[in-house]
C-alpha positions as CSV (number, residue, x, y, z in Angstrom):
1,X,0.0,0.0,0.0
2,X,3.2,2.4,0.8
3,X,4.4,1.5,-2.4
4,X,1.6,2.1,-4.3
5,X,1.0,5.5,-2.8
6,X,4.6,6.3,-3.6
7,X,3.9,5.8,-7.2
8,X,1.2,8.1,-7.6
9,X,3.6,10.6,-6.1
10,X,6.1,10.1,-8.2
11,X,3.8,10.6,-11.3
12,X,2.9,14.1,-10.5
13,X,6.8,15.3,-10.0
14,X,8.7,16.9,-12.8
15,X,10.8,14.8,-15.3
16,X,8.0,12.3,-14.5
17,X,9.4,9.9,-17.3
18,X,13.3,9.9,-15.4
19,X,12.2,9.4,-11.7
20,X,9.3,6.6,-12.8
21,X,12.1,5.1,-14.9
22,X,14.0,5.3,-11.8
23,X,11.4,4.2,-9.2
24,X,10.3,1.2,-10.9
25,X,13.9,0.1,-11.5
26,X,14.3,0.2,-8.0
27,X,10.7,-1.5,-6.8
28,X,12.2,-4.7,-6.4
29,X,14.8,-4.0,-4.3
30,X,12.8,-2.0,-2.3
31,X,13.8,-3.7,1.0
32,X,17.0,-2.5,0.1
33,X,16.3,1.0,-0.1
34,X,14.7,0.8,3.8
35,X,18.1,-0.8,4.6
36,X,20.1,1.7,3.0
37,X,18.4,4.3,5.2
38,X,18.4,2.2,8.4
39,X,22.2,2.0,8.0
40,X,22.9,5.6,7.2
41,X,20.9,6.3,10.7
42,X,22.1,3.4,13.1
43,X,25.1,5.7,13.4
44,X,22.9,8.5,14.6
45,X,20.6,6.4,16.5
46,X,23.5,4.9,18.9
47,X,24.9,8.0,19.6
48,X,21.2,9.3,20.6
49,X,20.5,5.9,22.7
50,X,23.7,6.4,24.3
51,X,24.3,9.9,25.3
52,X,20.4,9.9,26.4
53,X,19.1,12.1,23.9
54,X,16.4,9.8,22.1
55,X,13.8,11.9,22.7
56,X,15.5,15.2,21.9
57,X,13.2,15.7,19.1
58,X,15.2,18.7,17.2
59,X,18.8,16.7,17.6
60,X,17.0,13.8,16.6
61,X,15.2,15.1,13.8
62,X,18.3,17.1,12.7
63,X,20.3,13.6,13.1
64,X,17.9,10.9,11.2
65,X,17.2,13.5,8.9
66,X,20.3,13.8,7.7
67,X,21.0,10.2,8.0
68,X,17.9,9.3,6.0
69,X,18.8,11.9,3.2
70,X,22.2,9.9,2.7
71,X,20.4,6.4,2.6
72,X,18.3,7.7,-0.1
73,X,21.2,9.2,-2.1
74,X,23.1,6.0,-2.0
75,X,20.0,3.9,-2.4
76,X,19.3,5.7,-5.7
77,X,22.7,5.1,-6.6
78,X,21.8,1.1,-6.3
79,X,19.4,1.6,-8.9
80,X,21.7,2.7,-11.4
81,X,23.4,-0.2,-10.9
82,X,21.1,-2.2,-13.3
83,X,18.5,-3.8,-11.0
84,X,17.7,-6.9,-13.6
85,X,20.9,-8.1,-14.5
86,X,22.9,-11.2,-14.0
87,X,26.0,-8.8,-12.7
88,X,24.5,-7.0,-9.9
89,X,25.3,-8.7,-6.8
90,X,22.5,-8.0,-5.2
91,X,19.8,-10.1,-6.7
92,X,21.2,-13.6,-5.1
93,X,17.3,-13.9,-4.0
94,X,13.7,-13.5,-5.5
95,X,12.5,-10.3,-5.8
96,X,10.3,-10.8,-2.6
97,X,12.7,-12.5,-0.7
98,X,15.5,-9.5,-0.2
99,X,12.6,-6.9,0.8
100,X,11.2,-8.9,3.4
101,X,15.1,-9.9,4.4
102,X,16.3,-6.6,4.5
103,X,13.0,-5.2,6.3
104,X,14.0,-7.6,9.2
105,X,18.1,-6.7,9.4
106,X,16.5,-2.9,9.8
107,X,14.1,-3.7,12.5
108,X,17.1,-5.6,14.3
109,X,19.8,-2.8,13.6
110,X,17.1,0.1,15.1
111,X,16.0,-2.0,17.9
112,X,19.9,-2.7,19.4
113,X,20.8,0.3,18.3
114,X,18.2,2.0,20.6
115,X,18.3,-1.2,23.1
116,X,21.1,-1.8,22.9
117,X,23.9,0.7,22.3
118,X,27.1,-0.1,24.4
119,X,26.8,-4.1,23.2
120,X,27.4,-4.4,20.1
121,X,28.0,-8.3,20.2
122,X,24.0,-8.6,21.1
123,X,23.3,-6.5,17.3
124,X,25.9,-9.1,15.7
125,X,24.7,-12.2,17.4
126,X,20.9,-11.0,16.7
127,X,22.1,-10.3,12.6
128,X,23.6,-13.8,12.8
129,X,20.6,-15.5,14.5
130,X,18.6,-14.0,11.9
131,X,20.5,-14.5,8.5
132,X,20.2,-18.0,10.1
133,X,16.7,-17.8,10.4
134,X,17.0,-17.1,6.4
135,X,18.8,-19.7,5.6
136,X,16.5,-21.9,7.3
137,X,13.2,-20.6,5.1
138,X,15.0,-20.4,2.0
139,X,13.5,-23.0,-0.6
140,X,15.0,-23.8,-4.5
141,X,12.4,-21.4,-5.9
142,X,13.8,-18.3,-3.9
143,X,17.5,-19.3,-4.2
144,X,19.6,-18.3,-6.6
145,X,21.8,-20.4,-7.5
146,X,25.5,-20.0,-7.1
147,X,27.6,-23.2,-8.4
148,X,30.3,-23.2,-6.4
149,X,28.5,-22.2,-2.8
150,X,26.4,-24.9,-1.7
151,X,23.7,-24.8,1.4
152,X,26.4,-26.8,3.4
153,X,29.2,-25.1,3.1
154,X,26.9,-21.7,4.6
155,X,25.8,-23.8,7.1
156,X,29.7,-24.9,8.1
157,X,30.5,-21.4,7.3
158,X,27.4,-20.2,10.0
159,X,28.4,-23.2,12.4
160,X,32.1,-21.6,12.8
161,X,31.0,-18.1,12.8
162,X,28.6,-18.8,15.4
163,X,31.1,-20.2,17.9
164,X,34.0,-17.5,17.1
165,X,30.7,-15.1,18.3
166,X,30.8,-17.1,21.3
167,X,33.7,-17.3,22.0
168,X,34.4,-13.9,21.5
169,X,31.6,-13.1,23.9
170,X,33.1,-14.8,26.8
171,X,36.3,-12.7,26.4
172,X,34.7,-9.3,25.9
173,X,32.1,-9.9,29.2
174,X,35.4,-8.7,30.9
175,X,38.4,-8.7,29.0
176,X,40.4,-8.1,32.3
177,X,40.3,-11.4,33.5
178,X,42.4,-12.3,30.6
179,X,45.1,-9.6,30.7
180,X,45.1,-9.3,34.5
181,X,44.4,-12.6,35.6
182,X,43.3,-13.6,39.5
183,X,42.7,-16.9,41.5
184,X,39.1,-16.9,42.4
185,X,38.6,-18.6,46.0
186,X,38.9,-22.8,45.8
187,X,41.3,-21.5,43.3
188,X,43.8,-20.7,44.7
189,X,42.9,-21.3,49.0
190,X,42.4,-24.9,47.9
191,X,44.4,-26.4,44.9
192,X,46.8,-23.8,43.7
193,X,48.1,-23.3,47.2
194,X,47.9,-26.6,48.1
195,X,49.6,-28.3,45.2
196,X,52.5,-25.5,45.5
197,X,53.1,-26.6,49.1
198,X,52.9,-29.8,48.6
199,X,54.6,-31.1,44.7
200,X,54.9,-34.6,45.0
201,X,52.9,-36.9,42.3
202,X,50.7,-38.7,44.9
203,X,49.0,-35.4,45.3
204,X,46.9,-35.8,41.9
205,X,44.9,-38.0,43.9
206,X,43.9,-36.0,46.5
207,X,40.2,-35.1,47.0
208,X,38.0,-33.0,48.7
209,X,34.7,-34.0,49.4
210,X,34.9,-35.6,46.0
211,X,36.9,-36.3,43.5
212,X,38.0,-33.4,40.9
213,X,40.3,-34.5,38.2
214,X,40.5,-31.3,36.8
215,X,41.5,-29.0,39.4
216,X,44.3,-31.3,40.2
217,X,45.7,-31.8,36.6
218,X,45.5,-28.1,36.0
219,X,46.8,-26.9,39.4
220,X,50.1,-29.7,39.2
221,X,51.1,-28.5,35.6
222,X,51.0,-24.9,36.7
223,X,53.5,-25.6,39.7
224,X,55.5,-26.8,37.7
225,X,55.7,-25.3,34.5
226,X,54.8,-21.2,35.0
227,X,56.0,-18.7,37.6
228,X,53.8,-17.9,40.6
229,X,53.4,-14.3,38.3
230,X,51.6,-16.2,35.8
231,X,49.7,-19.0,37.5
232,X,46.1,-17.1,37.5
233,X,46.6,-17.0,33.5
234,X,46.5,-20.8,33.3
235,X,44.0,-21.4,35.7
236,X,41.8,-19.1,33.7
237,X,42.8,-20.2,30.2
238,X,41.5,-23.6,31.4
239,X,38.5,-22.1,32.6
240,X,37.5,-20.2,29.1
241,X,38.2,-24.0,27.6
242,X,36.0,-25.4,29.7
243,X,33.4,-23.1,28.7
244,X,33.8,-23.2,25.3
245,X,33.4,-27.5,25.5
246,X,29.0,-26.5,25.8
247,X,29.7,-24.5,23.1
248,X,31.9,-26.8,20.5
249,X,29.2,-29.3,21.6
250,X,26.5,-27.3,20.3
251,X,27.9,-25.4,17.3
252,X,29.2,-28.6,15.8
253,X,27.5,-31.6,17.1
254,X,24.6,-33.4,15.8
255,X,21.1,-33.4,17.1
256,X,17.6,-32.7,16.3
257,X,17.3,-30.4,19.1
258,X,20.1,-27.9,17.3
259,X,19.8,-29.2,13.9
260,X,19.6,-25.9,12.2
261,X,22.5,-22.8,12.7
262,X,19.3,-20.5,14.5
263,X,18.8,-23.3,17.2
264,X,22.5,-23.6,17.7
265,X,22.4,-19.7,18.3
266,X,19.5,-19.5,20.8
267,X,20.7,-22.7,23.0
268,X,24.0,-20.9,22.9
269,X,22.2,-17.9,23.9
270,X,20.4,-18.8,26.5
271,X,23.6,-21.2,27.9
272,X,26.0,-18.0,28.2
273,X,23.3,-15.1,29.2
274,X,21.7,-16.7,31.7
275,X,21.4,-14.5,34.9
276,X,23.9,-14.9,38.3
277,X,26.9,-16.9,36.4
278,X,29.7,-14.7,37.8
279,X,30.3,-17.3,40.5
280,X,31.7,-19.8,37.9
281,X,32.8,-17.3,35.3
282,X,36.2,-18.4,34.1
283,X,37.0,-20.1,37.3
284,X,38.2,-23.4,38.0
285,X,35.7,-24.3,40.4
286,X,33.1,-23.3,37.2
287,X,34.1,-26.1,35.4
288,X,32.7,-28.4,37.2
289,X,29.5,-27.1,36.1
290,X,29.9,-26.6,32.4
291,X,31.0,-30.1,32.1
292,X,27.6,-31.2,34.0
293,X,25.8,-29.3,31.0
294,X,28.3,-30.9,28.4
295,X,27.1,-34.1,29.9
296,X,23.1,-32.6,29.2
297,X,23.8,-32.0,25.9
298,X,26.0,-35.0,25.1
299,X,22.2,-37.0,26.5
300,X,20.5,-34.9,23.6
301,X,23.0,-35.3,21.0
302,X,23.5,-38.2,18.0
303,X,26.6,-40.2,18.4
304,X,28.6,-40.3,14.8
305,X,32.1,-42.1,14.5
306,X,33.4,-38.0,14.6
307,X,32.3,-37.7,18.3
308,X,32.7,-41.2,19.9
309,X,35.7,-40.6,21.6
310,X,35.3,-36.5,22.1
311,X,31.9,-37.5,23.9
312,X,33.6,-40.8,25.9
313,X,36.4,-38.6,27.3
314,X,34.1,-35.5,27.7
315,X,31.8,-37.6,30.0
316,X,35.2,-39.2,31.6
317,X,35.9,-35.5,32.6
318,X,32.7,-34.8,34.0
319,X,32.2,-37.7,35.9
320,X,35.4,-36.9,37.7
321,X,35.3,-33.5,38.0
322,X,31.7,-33.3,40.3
323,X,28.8,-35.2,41.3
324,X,26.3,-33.3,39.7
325,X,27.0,-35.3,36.4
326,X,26.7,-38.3,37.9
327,X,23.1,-37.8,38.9
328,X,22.3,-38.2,35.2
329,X,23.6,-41.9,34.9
330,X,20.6,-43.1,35.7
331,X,19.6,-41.1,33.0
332,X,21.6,-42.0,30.7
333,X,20.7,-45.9,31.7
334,X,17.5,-44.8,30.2
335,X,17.8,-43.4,27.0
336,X,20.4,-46.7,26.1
337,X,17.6,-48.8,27.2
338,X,15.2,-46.9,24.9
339,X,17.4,-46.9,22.2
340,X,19.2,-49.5,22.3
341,X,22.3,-48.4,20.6
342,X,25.6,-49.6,21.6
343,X,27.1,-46.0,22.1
344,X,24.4,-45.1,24.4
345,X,25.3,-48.1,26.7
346,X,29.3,-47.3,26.7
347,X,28.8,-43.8,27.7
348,X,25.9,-44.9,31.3
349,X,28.4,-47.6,31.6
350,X,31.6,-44.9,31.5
351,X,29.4,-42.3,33.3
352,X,28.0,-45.1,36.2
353,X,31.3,-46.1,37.1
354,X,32.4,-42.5,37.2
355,X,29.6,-41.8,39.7
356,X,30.0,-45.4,41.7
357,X,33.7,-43.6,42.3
358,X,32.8,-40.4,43.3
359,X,30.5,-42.2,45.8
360,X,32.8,-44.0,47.2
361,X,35.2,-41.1,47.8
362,X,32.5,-38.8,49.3
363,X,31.8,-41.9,51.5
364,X,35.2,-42.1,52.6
365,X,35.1,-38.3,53.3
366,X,32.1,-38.3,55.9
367,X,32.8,-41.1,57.8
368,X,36.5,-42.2,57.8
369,X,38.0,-38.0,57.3
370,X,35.4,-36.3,58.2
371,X,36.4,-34.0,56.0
372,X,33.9,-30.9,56.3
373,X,31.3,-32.7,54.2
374,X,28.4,-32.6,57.2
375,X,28.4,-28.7,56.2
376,X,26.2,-30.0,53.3
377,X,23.9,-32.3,55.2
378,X,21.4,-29.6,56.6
379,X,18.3,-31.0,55.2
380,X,15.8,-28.7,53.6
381,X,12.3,-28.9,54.1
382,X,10.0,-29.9,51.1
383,X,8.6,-26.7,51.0
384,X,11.6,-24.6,50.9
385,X,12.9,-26.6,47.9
386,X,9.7,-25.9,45.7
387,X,10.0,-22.0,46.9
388,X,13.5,-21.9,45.9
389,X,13.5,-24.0,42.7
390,X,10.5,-21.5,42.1
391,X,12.7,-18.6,42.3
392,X,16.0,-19.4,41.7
393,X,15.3,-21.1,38.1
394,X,12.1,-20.0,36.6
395,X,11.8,-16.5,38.1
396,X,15.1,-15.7,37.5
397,X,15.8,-16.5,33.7
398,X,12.4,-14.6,32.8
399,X,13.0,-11.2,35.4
400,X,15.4,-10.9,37.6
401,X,12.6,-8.2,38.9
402,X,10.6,-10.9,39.4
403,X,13.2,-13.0,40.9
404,X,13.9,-10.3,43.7
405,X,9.9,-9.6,44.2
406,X,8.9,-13.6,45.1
407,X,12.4,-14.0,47.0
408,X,11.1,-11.0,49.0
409,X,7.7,-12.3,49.7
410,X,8.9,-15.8,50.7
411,X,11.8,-14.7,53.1
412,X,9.0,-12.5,54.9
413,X,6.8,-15.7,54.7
414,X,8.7,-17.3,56.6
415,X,7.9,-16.0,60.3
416,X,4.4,-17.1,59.1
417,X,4.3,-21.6,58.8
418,X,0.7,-21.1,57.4
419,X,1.5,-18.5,55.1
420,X,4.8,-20.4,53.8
421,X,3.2,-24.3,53.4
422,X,0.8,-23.0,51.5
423,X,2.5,-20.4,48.8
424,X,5.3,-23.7,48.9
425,X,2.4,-26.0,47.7
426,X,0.6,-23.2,45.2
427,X,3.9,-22.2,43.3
428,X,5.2,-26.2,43.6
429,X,2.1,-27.1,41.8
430,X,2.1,-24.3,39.2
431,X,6.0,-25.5,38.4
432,X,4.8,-29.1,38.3
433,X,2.1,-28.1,36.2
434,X,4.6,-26.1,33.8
435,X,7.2,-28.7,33.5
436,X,4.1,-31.4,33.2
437,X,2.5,-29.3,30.1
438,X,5.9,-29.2,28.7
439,X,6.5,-33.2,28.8
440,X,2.9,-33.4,27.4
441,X,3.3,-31.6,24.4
442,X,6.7,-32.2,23.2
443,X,5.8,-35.7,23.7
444,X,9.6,-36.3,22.9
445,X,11.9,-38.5,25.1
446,X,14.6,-36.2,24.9
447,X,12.3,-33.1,26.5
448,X,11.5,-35.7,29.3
449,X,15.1,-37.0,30.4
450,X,15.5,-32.9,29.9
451,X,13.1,-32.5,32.4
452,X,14.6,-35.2,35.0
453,X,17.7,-33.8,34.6
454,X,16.5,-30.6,35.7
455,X,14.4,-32.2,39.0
456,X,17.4,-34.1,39.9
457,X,19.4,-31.9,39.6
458,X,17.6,-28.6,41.2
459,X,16.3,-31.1,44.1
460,X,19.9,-32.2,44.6
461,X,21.6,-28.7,44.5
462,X,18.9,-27.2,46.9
463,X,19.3,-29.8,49.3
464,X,23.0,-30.7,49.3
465,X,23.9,-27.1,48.5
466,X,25.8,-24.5,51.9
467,X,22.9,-21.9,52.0
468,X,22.2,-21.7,55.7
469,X,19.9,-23.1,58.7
470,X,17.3,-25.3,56.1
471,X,18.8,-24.0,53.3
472,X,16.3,-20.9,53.5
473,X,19.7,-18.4,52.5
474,X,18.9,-19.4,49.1
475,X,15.9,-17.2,48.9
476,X,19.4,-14.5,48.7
477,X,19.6,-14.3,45.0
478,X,23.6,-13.8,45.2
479,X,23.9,-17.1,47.6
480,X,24.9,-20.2,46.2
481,X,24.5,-19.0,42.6
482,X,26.8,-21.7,41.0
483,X,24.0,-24.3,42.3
484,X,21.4,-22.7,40.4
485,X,23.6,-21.7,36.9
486,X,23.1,-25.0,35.3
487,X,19.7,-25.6,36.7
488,X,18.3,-22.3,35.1
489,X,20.2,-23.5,32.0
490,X,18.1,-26.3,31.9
491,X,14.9,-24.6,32.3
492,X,15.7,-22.5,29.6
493,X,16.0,-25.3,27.1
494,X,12.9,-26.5,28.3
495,X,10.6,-23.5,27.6
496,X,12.3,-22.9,24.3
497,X,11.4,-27.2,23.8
498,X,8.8,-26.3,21.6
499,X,10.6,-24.0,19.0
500,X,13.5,-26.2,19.3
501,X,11.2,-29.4,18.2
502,X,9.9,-27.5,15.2
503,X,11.0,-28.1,11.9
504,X,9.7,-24.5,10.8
505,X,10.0,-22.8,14.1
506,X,10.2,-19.4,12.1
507,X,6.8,-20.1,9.7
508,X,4.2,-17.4,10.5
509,X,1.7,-20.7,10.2
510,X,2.9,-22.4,13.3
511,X,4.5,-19.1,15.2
512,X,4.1,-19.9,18.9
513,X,3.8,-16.6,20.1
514,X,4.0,-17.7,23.8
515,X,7.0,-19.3,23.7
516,X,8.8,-16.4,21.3
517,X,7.6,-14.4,24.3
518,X,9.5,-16.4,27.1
519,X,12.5,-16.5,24.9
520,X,12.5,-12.6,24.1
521,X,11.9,-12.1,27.7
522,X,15.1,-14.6,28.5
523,X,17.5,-13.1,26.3
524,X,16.5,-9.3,27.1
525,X,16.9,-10.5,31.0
526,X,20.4,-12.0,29.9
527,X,21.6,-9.2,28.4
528,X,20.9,-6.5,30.2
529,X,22.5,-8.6,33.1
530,X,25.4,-9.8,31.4
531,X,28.1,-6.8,31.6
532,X,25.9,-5.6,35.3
533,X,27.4,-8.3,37.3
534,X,30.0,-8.0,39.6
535,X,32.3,-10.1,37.5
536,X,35.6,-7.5,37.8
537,X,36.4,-4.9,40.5
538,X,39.2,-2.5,40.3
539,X,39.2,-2.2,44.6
540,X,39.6,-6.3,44.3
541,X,44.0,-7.4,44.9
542,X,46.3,-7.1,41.9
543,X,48.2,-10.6,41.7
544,X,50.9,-9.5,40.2
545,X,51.3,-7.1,43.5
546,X,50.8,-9.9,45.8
547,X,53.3,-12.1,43.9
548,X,56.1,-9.1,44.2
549,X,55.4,-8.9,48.1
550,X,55.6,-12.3,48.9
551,X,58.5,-12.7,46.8
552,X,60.1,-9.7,49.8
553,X,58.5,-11.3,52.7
554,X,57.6,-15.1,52.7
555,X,55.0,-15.0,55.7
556,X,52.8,-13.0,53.8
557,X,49.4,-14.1,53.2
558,X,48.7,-13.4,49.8
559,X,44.8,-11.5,49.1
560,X,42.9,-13.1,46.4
561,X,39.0,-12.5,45.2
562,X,36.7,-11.9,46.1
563,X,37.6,-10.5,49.5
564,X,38.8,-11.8,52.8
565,X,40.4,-14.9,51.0
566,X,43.7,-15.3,51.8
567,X,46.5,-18.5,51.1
568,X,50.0,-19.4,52.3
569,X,52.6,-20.6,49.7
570,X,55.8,-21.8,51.1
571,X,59.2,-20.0,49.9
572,X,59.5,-22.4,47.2
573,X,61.3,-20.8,44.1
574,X,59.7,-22.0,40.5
575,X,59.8,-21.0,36.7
């Protein structure tokens, strides 16, 4: 209708003949033309978004004025460039196809422009999520074909660009964690300092509380292969690997849950922005936890002779790096009996004998060391685990507002037995209920043992987790939040289970606005949370500082983060 009101515009101006000539020309690219402008303005936008002056009419008429003016001049130059021939590179798609494209890279580039400003890895991770989008609707009618570029070799071309994106997002969160690196707690009280002090081999086998194969490896290399100066930097390299293991998994593995690049995008999404992950941010005590979700996603994934023996020794790792992973072999008993594939039954068998281990160590731990482990037996009451599941998982990843508001009203509940059992047993139905219309109409396997792993492993983190007299301190958001990072992860796949299922999640036909709803609320809630957290602080000890006084005075206790941590390393001299 725009378009057609346009035209009997341009028939009434001057030189009628020249401009209609040019107009029509330029009609089918006409999504290009709205592009051309939206980039001439994004410019103008940010700087208005970011210096608070978006609704400064007169600068921001002056602004997008001038903006739109030079979209228009260079989209008129487009049109010279011969619209309907085989040379212009422009016309790769239909006619129809580039004007509904380019309509939706404009609406994206002016929303995170104004949303948006100072992060501009959510515009480029939102262009990329929706070129993928493209790809994925594309049919042979509104291709054009290129010989020598094939569908595949975009999609391996979107696969690697989507986890360089990723990647690159875990650096810039806070790029000072890299170039000033730190020990973060366990760190460096527990195995850094410990394995300095103490450098014999035997040591790889120590354990606390459980087993944590990891930690050990990492901490005995550093002793003996980098100074104490540089010691954070490995400890944190390893960390960034660890993370990026979900990721690998994801951009280049093979399941019908991720089968397309835009799935691969959103679980990655969802996986990196969720809320209160600072606690295992590039730490060594995170890993534990990303290999529990490796483990989740190795469940959902197909096994191919590429990723046998990646997913064998991944699940080797995470078996003996926590216990959270070894919750799911039962799990994993499950889907081999259901499918009855020989691959499925070598990684429960690897990932039962794993947890059968860690068992018996934590066994040892309470009753023959009594090694600290009763600080997790303080059972919680069945109706502070729904409230906190409640809060900690489901209210989180959609508002942390939200979060903060029911946290608030249960912590006050609590004077008030009455008043608690019951909101326990209203919000423990209304998650039950959730989860249970979830299993119902994905009516998948792989949504249920997603859903187990989720009970198990909330249940187990609530209950087993250091929050306090009945485990009530949970109802603190920033308490205990490495218990709840994986968790919320979960939860997140869940509600996105029905778009993920889809084989044209992006078809107006079967658009489930509900569910784009939860996922838009998810990611906004991510991101504006991502770069808010309290993942660097300049007031926090410089290493490097510590390191040069020790180095003067041996009895010094060296500060690492977050504050009041302290460790002793003996006057040992290394490389």
């Amino acid at each position: 209708m725009a378009i057609d009101g346009l035209d009997r515009i341009v028939s009434f101006l001057p030189m009628k003949n020249r401009l209609g000539t040019i107009w029509y020309r330029q009609r089918p690219l006409g999504g290009w033309n709205i592009l051309c402008v939206t980039l001439a303005c994004y410019p103008q936008l940010h700087w208005l978004s970011a210096h608070n002056h978006i609704f400064d009419f007169e600068e921001a008429l002056l602004r997008l004025g001038l903006g739109s003016f030079l979209g228009l001049g260079v989209a008129c130059f487009l049109s010279f460039l011969g619209p309907r021939t085989s040379r212009n590179p422009f016309l790769f798609l239909s006619r129809k196809t580039p004007r509904q494209f380019c309509i939706g890279v404009s609406i994206i580039l002016t929303t995170s422009a104004i949303g948006y400003p100072d992060q501009p890895f959510v515009t480029a991770v939102l262009l990329l999520g929706y070129f993928s989008n493209a790809l994925d609707v594309l049919d042979e009618k509104t291709c054009y074909r290129v010989p020598w570029l094939s569908t595949q070799a975009i999609q391996r071309f979107l696969c690697w660009t989507i986890f360089l994106v990723a990647l690159s997002t875990l650096y810039f969160r806070e790029p000072e964690l890299f170039h000033s690196p730190r020990f973060w707690a366990e760190d460096g009280k527990f195995f850094f300092a410990h394995f300095f002090n103490h450098r014999e081999p035997v040591e790889l086998l120590k354990s606390w509380e459980y087993f944590r194969i990891i930690h050990n490896l990492t901490a005995y290399t550093t002793v003996h292969t980098v100074s104490v100066e540089r010691a954070p930097l490995v400890f944190t390299l390893v960390s960034a690997v660890a993370s990026a293991i979900p990721i690998a998994i994801i951009s280049f593995g093979q399941s019908r849950y991720w089968e397309t690049p835009a799935k691969k995008l959103l679980i990655i999404w969802l996986y990196l922005l969720i809320p209160f992950s600072q606690e295992t941010w590039l730490n060594l005590n995170g890993t534990s936890y990303t290999f529990t979700f490796a483990s989740v996603l190795i469940l959902m994934s197909g096994v191919t002779p590429a990723n046998i023996w990646p997913y064998r020794l991944c699940i080797v790792i995470s078996g003996l790096t926590g216990l959270l992973s070894c919750l799911f072999a039962p799990i994993f008993g499950v889907r081999a009996w259901l499918t009855k594939e020989r691959e499925h039954l070598v990684l429960f068998l690897i990932l039962a004998s794993c947890a059968i281990l860690q068992l018996a160590i934590v066994f040892h731990s309470a009753f023959i060391l009594r090694d600290g482990i009763h600080m997790r037996v303080l059972p919680a009451t069945l109706d502070t685990v729904a409230l906190v599941i409640w809060a900690r998982t489901l209210a989180t990843i959609v508002s942390i507002d939200l979060a903060q508001f029911f946290v608030n009203t249960f912590s006050s509940a609590i004077s008030s037995p009455h008043t608690y059992t019951w909101s326990a047993i209203l919000y423990g139905f209304i998650l039950v209920g959730i989860l249970g219309w979830y299993a119902h109409r994905a009516r998948d396997q792989g949504i249920t043992l997603l859903i187990t792993c989720f009970v198990l492993l909330s249940v187990f983190s609530t209950v087993f987790g250091i929050g306090g007299k009945g485990n009530t301190a949970f109802f603190h958001l920033t308490n205990g939040m490495r218990y709840f990072y994986i968790p919320a992860v979960i939860m997140a796949l869940v509600l996105s289970s029905p778009i993920l299922l889809s084989s044209r999640p992006y078809s107006m036909r079967r658009f489930n606005w509900f569910g784009y709803i939860l996922i838009t609320l998810m990611i906004h809630n991510g991101v504006s949370s991502y770069r808010a957290v309290n993942v660097y602080e300049e007031s926090w000890p410089n290493w490097q500082e510590q390191v040069s006084i020790w180095r003067n005075n041996s009895d010094h206790l060296l500060k690492i983060w977050p504050r009041n941590w302290l460790i002793r390393l003996n006057p040992f001299e290394i490389r």
